[in-house]
C-alpha positions in Angstrom: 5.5 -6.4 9.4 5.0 -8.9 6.9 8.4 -7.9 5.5 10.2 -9.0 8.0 8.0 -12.2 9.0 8.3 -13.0 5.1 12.9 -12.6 5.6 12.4 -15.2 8.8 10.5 -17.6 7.1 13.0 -17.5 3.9 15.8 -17.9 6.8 14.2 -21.0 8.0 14.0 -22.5 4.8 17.7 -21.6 3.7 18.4 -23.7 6.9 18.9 -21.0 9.6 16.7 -23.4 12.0 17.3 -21.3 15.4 14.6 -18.8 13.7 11.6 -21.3 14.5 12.3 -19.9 17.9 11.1 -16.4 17.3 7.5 -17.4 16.1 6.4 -18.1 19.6 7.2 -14.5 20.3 5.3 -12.8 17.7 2.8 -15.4 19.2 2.6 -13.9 22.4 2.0 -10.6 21.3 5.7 -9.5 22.5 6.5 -8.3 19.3 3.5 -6.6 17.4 2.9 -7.1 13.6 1.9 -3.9 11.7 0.6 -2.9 8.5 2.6 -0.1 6.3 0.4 2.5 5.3 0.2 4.1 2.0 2.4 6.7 2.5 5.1 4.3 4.1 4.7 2.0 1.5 6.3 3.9 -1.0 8.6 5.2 0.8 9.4 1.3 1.1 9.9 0.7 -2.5 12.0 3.2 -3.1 14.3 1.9 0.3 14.0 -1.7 -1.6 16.5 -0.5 -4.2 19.3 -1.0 -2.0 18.0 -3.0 0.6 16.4 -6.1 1.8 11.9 -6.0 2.4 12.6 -6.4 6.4 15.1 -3.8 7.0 13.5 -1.6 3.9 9.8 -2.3 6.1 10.9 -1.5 9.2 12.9 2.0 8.0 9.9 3.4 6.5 7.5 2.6 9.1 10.2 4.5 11.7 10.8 7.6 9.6 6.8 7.5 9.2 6.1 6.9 13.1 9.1 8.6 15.1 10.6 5.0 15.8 13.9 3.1 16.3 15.0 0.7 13.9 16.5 -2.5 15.4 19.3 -4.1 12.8 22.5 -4.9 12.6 23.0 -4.7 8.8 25.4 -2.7 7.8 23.7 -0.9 4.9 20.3 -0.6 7.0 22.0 1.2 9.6 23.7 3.5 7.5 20.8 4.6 5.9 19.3 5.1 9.3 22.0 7.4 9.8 21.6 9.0 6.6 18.0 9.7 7.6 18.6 10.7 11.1 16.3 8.0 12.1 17.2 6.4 15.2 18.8 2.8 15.6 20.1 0.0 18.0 21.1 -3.4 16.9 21.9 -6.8 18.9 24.5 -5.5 22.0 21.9 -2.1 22.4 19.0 -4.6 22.8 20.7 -6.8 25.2 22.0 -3.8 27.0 18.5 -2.3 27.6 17.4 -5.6 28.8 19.9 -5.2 31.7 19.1 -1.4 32.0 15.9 -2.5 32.4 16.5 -5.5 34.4 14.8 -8.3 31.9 18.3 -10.3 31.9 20.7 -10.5 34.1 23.9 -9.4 32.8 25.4 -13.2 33.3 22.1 -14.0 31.3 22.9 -11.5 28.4 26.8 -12.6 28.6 25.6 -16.4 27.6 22.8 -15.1 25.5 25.8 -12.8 23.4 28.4 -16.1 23.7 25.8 -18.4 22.2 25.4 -16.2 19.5 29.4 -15.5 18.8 29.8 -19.2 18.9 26.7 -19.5 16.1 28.6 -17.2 14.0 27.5 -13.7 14.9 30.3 -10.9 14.9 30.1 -8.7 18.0 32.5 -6.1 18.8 32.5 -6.9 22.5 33.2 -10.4 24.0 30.7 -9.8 26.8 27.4 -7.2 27.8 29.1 -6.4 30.9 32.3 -4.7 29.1 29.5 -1.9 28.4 27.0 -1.8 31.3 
């Protein structure tokens, strides 16, 4: 969504350089770049009251389409749960990409460290605690 393209691009420029790294993955095709509908669009602006266009986005197109929402924001998730709307966030990811055999789970364990070390809070020091 453009949402959420739109919060990366504002990330870069605030000075959050790792996020160049994502746009050769929307590149690829990996990740797929959809268009809210009418319908989800307002939904959207009424979500934008008490939260930011990505995670606002991305909630109305998965109430709208039967889909999981991917965040780790607090208030995003919450509302997830509020809507019954189903939701994963950073470890769940990595997680399925061992379930799933994408990463190894020594691959996900450095993947997770780098992160911690750049600042992200995780509630488990390493994938493997959980797989």
């Amino acid at each position: 969504m453009s949402e959420v393209l739109d919060e990366i691009a504002a990330g870069i420029v605030a000075g959050y350089e790792k996020l160049l790294d994502i746009r050769p993955i929307v590149g690829l095709g990996k990740i797929q770049e959809i268009t809210l509908n009418r319908g989800e669009r307002q939904r959207y602006t009424h979500l934008r009251r008490n939260l930011g266009s990505g995670e606002a986005s991305c909630i109305a197109a998965a109430e709208a389409r039967n889909a999981l929402v991917c965040t780790d924001d607090r208030l995003a998730r919450a509302e997830c749960s509020r809507l019954g709307i189903p939701f994963t966030g950073t470890i769940g990811v990595l997680k399925t990409a061992c379930d799933r055999r994408i990463l190894t789970p020594a691959e996900a364990d450095k993947i997770l460290s780098r992160m911690i070390d750049a600042g992200f809070y995780s509630p488990i020091k390493v994938i493997t605690e959980i797989l």
